[in-house]
N, C-alpha and C positions, 0 to 999 in steps of 0.2 A: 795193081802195081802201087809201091810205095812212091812216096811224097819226093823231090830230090830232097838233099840232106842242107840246110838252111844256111848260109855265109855268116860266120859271126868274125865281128869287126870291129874293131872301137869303135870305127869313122862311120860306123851305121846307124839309123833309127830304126827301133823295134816300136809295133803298135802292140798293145799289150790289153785283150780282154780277158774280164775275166766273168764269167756267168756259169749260173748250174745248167742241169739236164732242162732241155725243153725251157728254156730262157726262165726257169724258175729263179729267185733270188741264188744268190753265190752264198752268202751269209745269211746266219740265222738270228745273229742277234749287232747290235748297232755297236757295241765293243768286239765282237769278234770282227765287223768292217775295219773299224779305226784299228784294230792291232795289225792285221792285214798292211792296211795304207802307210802307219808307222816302218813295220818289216819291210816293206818295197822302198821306203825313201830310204832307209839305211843302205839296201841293197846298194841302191842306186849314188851313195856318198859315199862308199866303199869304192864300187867301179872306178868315179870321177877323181879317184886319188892315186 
């Protein structure tokens, strides 16, 4: 049986991981991290406007 389907809200906090297969690193190299962390904070000053 699937998942219920998830409440999105302004007025919500989302926990947000992120990891590969088998808790292997997510990123391969330390600039594909930081552009990642860049990308999500934009995400994230987009929403908050």
């Amino acid at each position: 049986m699937a998942r219920k389907r998830r409440l999105e809200s302004s007025d919500h906090l989302y926990h947000v991981i992120n990891r590969g297969n088998y808790r292997a690193d997510g990123f391969e190299t330390e600039g594909a991290k930081k552009s990642f962390v860049t990308t999500l904070s934009e995400a994230i000053e987009y929403i908050d406007n």
